[in-house]
N, C-alpha and C positions, 0 to 999 in steps of 0.2 A: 807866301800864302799857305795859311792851315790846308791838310789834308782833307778833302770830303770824306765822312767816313759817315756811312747810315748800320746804325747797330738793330737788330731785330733779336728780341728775346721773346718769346713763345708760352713762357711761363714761368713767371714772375715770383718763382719763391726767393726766400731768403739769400741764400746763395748766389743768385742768380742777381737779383738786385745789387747787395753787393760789390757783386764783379761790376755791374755796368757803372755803379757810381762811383768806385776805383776810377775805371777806365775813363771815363769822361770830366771826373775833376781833376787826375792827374794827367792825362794825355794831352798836350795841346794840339787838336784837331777840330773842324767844326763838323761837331756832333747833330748828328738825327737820329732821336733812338724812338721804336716803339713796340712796346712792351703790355701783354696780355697777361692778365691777372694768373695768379698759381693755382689753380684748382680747374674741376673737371680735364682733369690731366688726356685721358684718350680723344676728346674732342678738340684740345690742342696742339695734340700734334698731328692730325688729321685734318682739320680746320681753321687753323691760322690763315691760310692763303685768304677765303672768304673773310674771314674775319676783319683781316685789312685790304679787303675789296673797293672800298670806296676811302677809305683812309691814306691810302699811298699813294694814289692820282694826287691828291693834293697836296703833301707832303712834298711829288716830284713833279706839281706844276711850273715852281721855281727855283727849283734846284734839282742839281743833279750828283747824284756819288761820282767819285772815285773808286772808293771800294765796299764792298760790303762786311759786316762783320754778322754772323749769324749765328745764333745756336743752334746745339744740332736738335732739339724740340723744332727747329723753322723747317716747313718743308720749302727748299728752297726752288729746287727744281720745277716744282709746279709754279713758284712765285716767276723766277725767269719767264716761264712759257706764257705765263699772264699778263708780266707787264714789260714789252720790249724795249723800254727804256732802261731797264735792269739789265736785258739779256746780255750786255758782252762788260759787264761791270763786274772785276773778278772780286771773288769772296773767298775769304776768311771765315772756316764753317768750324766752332768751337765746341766741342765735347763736355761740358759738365758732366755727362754720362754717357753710358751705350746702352742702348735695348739689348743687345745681342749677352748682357751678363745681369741685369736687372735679377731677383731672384722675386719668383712668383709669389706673392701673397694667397692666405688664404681666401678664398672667395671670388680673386680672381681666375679668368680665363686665359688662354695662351692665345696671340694674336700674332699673325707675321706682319702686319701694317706696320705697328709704330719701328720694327728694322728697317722692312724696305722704304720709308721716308728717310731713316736715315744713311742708309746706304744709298738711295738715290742724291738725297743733298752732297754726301761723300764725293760720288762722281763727279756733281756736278760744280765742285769746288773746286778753289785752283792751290786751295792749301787745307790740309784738315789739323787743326790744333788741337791737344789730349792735356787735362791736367794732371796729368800722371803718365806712369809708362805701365801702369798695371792697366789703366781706361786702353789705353790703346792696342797693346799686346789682347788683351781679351778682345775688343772691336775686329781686330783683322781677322782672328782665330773662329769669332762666329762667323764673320762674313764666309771663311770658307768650311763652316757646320751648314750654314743653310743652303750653301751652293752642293751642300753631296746628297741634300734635302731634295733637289730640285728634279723636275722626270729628266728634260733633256734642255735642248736651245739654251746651251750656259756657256758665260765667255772664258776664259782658260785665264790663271792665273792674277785674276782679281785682286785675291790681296794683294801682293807684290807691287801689283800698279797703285793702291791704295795708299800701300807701306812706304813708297818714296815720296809721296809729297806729305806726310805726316810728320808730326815734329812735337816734342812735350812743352808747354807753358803755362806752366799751374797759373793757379788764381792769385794773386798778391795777398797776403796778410798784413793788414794793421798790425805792428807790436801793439800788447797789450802791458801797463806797465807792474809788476810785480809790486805786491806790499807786503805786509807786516803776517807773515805764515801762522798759521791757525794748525797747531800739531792734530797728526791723524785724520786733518780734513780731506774726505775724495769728493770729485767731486763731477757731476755727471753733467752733461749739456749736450748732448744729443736729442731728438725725437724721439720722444716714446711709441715707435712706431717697432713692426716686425722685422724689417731688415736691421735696427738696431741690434735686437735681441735680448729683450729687457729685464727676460727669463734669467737670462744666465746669468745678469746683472745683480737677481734677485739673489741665486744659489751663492755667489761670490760672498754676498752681505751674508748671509747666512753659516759658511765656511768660517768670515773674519770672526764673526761672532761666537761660533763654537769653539775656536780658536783660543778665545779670550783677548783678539786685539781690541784695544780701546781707538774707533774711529768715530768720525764725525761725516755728515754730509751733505751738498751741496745738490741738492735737485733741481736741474734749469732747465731742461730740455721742454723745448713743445710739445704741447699736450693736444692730441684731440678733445670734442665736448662727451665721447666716447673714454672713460677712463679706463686705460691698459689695467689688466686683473695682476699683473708686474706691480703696477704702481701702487694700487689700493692693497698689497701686501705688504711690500717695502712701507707704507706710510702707518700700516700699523705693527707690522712687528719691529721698526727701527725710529719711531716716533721720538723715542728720548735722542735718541743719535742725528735725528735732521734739526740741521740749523736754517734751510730754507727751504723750500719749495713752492716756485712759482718760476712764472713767465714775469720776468724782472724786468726794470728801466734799463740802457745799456749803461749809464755808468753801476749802477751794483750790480750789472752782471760783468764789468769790468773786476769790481773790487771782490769778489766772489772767484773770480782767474788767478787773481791776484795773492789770494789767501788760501788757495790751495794749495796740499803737495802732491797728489794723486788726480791726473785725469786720468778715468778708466773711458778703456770701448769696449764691446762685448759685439762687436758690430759684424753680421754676415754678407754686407754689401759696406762699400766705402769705395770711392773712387778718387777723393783728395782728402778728407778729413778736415773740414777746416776746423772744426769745434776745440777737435785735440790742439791742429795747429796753435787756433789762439791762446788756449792754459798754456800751453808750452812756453808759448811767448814768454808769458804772467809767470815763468817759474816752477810751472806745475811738471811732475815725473811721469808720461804717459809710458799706462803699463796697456799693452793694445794685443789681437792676436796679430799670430805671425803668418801674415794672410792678407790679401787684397792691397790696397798702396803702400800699409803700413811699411811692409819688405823695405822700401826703397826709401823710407823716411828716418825711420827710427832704429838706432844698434839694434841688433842679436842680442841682447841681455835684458833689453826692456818689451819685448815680444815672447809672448807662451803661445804654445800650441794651440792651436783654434777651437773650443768649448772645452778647453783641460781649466777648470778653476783652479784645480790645487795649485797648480805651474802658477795660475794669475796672483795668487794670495801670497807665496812666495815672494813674489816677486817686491807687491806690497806691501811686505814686514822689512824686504828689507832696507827699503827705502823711509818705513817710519822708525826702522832701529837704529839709523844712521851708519847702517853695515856696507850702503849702495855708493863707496868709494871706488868698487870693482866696475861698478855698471860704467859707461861710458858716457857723458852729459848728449841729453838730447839737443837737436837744434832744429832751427826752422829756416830754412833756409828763402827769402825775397825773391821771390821773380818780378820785381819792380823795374830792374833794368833790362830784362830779357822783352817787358811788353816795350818799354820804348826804342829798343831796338829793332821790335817788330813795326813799329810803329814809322821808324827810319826808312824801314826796307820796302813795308808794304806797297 
């Protein structure tokens, strides 16, 4: 008999999606997933519980889990106390991110809610999963910034009891299949959002340019209907140099992985990277900072210091001059069998 397994995702972006449709078309278990749209982010992770207020009675009229599998956007702890049919149903509480290292935007405000939801789902997990060991190292490291935050009544040694039942299991990646390389193409597919850094992005092109390299590139990343002052730069002073720019169908944003040789990141927040993952797949040479998961993915020779462009362009040139026989080949390494061995155990 399949495993009960009820997956709750809390906000529903790209990544996140995803993950659940890996997991539920490769896992043979019988799935119950329910999932809340990606946007108004604060009132999702605050608000989920009501959200499936009257959705999960019915969901658990005639069925019952085994185990849960939850993001850590789910507040889960309030969902236990709500619905006692959950209460002793142990969970599987998984990290796409942590609040505790999120870096503040501007405009926003500093909150301790969306931690303490997730450091209360933590507790109240019987296992906490991190897609990275950079997600988690940070996760425990705030949990005890805010406990030296706190006046007094605090329990001793939190992270540690955290830290044992914690364990890394990235996201799986689809290979993507490499084609027919397009010389000097880079080629960007991240969000043009601030934790990107789309800045830096811009000075890079600007450096190659002064330079005198001959490149080309690949703009895919999501766009707000707000366009990054990043972007409306780069699209005029590198307009002869872009071969696309847009929110593509997935196969040409396949065949666009595929004809790269350059995925850059410029990124000050990353907690698995899948974007780089997938070029990487496709054959592309991700020149990333040496900073946040990257560390633990990608050699020393394909990482520069963290807003050093010069370091970035280097690295760049020497992968379009065919000098990067030194560099050490990137890899992507599946955690396809790790989930279903999770899946064995759970």
């Amino acid at each position: 008999m399949s495993k009960k397994i009820l997956l709750l995702s809390a906000y529903r972006s790209d990544s996140h999606a995803s993950w659940a449709k890996w997991l539920t078309q490769n896992l043979a278990a019988d799935w119950r997933v329910l999932e809340l749209p990606g946007r108004y982010y604060r009132w999702r992770i605050r608000g989920n519980p009501l959200s499936w207020l009257d959705e999960l009675p019915e969901l658990l009229h005639d069925w019952q889990p085994e185990r849960i599998l939850a993001t850590s956007m789910v507040d889960i702890a309030t969902i236990k106390g709500l619905f006692p049919q959950l209460a002793a149903v142990p969970v599987s509480y998984y990290f796409h991110e942590n609040q505790f290292a999120y870096p503040q935007g501007e405009g926003q405000h500093n909150s301790v809610d969306p931690m303490m939801v997730q450091l209360y789902g933590a507790l109240a997990a019987d296992e906490c999963l991190f897609n990275s060991d950079f997600n988690r190292q940070t996760f425990l490291t705030g949990v005890d910034v805010l406990l030296k935050k706190l006046p007094d009544c605090k329990p001793s040694s939190l992270s540690d009891r955290l830290r044992k039942k914690s364990t890394v299991l990235p996201v799986p990646v689809n290979s993507v299949a490499a084609g027919k390389k397009i010389p000097g193409l880079i080629v960007w597919n991240h969000r043009w959002e601030y934790d990107k850094k789309p800045e830096s992005f811009l000075q890079l092109l600007q450096l190659l340019k002064a330079q005198g390299v001959d490149f080309k590139l690949a703009l895919l990343g999501a766009r707000a209907q707000k366009i990054p002052a990043a972007l409306t730069h780069i699209r005029n002073e590198f307009s002869a140099q872009i071969l696309v720019d847009a929110m593509v169908s997935r196969a040409d944003y396949e065949y666009w992985l595929g004809a790269a040789e350059v995925v850059i990141s410029t990124a000050i927040h990353e907690f698995q990277g899948l974007s780089v993952h997938e070029a990487v797949s496709a054959g592309a040479v991700p020149v990333v900072p040496d900073d946040l998961c990257y560390r633990e993915q990608y050699p020393e020779a394909l990482r520069y210091p963290p807003a050093d462009t010069d370091a970035a362009v280097a690295v760049i040139r020497a992968v379009f001059s065919g000098k990067d026989g030194c560099l050490p080949p990137a890899a992507v390494t599946s955690s396809a069998d790790a989930w279903r061995q999770w899946l064995r155990y759970c």
